[in-house]
C-alpha positions as CSV (number, residue, x, y, z in Angstrom):
1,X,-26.6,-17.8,-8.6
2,X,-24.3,-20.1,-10.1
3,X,-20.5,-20.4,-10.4
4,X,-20.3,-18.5,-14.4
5,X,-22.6,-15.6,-13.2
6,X,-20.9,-14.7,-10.0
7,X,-17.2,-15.3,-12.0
8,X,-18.9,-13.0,-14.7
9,X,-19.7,-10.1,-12.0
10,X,-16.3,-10.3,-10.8
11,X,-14.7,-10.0,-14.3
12,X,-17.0,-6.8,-15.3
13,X,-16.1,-5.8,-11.7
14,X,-12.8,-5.6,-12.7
15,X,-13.1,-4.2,-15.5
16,X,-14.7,-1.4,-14.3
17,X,-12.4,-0.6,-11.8
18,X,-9.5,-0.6,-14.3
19,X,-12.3,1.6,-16.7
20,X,-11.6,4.1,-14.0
21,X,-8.2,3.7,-13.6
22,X,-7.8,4.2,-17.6
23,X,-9.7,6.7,-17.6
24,X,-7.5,9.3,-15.1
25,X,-4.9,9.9,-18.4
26,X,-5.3,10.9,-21.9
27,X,-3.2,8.0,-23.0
28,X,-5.2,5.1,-22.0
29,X,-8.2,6.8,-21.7
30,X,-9.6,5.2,-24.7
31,X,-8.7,1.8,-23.1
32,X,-10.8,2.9,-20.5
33,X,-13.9,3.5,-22.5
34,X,-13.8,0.2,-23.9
35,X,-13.0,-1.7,-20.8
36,X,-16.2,0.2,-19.2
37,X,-17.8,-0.9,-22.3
38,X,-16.7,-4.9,-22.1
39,X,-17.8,-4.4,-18.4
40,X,-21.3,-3.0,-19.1
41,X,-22.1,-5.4,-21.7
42,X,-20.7,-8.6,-19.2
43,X,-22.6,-7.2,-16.4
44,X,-26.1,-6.8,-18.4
45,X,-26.0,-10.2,-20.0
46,X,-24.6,-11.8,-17.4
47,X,-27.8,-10.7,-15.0
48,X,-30.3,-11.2,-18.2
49,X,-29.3,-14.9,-18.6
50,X,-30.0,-15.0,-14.9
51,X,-33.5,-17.4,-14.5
52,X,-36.5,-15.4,-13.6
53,X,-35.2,-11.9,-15.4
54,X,-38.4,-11.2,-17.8
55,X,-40.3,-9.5,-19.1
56,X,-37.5,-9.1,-22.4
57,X,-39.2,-7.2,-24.4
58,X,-38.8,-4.3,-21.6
59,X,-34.8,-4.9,-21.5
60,X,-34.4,-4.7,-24.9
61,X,-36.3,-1.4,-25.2
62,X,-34.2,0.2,-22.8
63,X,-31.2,-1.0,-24.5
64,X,-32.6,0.2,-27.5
65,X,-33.3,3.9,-25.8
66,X,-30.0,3.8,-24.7
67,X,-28.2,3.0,-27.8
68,X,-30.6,6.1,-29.4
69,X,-29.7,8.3,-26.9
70,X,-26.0,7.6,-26.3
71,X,-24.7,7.3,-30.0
72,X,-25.5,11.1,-30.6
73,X,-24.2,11.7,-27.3
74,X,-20.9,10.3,-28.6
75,X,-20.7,12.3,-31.5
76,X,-20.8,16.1,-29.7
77,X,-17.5,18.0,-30.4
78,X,-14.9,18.1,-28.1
79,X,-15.8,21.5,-26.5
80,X,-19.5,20.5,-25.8
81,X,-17.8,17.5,-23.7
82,X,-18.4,18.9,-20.4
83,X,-22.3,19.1,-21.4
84,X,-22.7,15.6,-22.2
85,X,-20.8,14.7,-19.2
86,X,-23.5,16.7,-17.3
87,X,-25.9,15.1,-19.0
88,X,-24.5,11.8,-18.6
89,X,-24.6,12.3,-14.9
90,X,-28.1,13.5,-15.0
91,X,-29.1,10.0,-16.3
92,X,-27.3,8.6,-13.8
93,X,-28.5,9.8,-11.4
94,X,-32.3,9.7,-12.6
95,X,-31.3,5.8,-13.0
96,X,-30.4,5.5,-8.9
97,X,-33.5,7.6,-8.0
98,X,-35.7,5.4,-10.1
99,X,-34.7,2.2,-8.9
100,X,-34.2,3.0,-5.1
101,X,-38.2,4.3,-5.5
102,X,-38.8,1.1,-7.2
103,X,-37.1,-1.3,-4.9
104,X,-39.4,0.2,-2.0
105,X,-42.2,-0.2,-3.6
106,X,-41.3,-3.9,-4.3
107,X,-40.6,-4.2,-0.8
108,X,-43.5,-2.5,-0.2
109,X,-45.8,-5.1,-2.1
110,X,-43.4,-7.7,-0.3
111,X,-44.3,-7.3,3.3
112,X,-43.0,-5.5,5.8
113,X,-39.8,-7.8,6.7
114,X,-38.5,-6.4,3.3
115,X,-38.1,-2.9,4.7
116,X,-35.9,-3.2,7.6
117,X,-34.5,-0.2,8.9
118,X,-31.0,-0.6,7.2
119,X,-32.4,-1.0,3.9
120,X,-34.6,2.0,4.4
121,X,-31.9,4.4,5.0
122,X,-29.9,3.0,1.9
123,X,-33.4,3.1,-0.3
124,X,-33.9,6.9,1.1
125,X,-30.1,7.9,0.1
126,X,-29.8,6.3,-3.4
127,X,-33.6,8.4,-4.2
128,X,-32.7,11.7,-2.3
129,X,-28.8,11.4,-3.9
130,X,-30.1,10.5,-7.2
131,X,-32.4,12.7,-7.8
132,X,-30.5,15.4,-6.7
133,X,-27.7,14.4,-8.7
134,X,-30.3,14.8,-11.6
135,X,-32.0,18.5,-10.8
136,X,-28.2,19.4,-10.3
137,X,-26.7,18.1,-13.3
138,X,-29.1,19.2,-15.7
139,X,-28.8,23.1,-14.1
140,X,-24.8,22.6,-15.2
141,X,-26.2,21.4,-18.8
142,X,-28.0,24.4,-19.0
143,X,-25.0,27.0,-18.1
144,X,-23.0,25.2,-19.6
145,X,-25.1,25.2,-23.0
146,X,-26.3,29.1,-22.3
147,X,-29.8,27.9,-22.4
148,X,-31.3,31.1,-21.9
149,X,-34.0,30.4,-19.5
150,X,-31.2,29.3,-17.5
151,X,-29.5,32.4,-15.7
152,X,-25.7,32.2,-15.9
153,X,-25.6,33.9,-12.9
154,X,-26.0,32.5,-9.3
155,X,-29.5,32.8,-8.6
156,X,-29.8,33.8,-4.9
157,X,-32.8,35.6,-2.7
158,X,-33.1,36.9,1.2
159,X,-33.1,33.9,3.4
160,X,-32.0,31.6,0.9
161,X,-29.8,29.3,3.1
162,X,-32.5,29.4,5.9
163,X,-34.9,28.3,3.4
164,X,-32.8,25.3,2.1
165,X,-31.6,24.3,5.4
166,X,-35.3,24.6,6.5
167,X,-36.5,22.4,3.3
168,X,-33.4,19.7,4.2
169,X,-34.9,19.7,8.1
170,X,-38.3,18.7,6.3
171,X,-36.9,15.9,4.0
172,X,-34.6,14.2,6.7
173,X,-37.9,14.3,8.9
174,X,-40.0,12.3,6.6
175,X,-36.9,10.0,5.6
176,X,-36.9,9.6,9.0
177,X,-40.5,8.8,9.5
178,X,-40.5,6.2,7.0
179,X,-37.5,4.3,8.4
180,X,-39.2,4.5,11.5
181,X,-42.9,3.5,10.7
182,X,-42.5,2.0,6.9
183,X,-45.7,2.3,5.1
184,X,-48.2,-1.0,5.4
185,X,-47.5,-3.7,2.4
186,X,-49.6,-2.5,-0.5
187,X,-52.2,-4.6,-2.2
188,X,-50.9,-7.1,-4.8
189,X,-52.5,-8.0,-8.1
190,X,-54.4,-11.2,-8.1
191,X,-51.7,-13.7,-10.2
192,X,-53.1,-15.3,-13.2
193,X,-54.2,-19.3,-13.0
């Protein structure tokens, strides 16, 4: 990585952190948006300049989706704000879930020295933490929007707590599994030439 990329990371690292810091008042909250903004936009060109990042076309669909999705998102009146936080979050954390999954499966195809037991654990939280971050987030969306398949009431039923405690005990134990035994390296595609 060379000297302009790594300066570049810390810049948008620093940006970000002061995105965050702006962002805790009304005052300099719209600083804040635009210095996660400058941030953002350093951190994706900086790592799409990087040698080796291809295929383009795919990275500038998904900046394309995401300019579709988040300029209507941008627009919502100020009391459907907490909403479109939700939501915001929701993509989030569908974003972590999908690339933990897809960093074990790259380790997968890359042999079993890729999944070390450190990197397992990290892999298993950013998918379990993610997705739950998106089932969660897009429950608030719904009482918060009133969607009416969506009770507005707690939704609870006998041995509730057993049952998720019992469903938890079940996910640890096959995280657990899989940093223990990782699954064999899958097949890869023959390369072209």
């Amino acid at each position: 990585m060379s000297d302009v990329t790594q300066l570049s990371y810390l810049v948008a690292s620093a940006l970000f952190i002061l995105a965050l810091h702006w962002m805790n008042t009304p005052a300099t909250a719209r600083k804040g948006v635009w210095a996660g903004v400058a941030a953002t936009t350093i951190a994706v060109l900086s790592t799409w300049a990087l040698p080796g990042v291809s295929p383009h076309l795919w990275i500038v669909l998904a900046i394309a989706a995401g300019f579709l999705v988040g300029v209507p998102l941008s627009k919502v009146p100020l009391t459907a704000v907490p909403q479109r936080t939700a939501l915001s979050h929701a993509f989030g954390g569908a974003a972590a879930g999908l690339v933990g999954a897809a960093e074990f499966y790259l380790g997968r195809m890359e042999g079993p020295q890729q999944l070390t037991k450190f990197r397992m654990v990290a892999l298993l939280a950013e998918v379990l933490l993610g997705f739950l971050t998106l089932t969660g987030s897009l429950m608030a969306v719904g009482k918060l929007q009133e969607v009416k398949w969506v009770p507005q009431r707690s939704v609870t039923y006998p041995l509730q707590n057993v049952a998720n405690l019992g469903l938890f005990g079940v996910v640890l134990a096959l995280a657990g599994a899989l940093v223990v035994d990782p699954p064999p390296p899958g097949r890869r595609s023959p390369s072209p030439g």
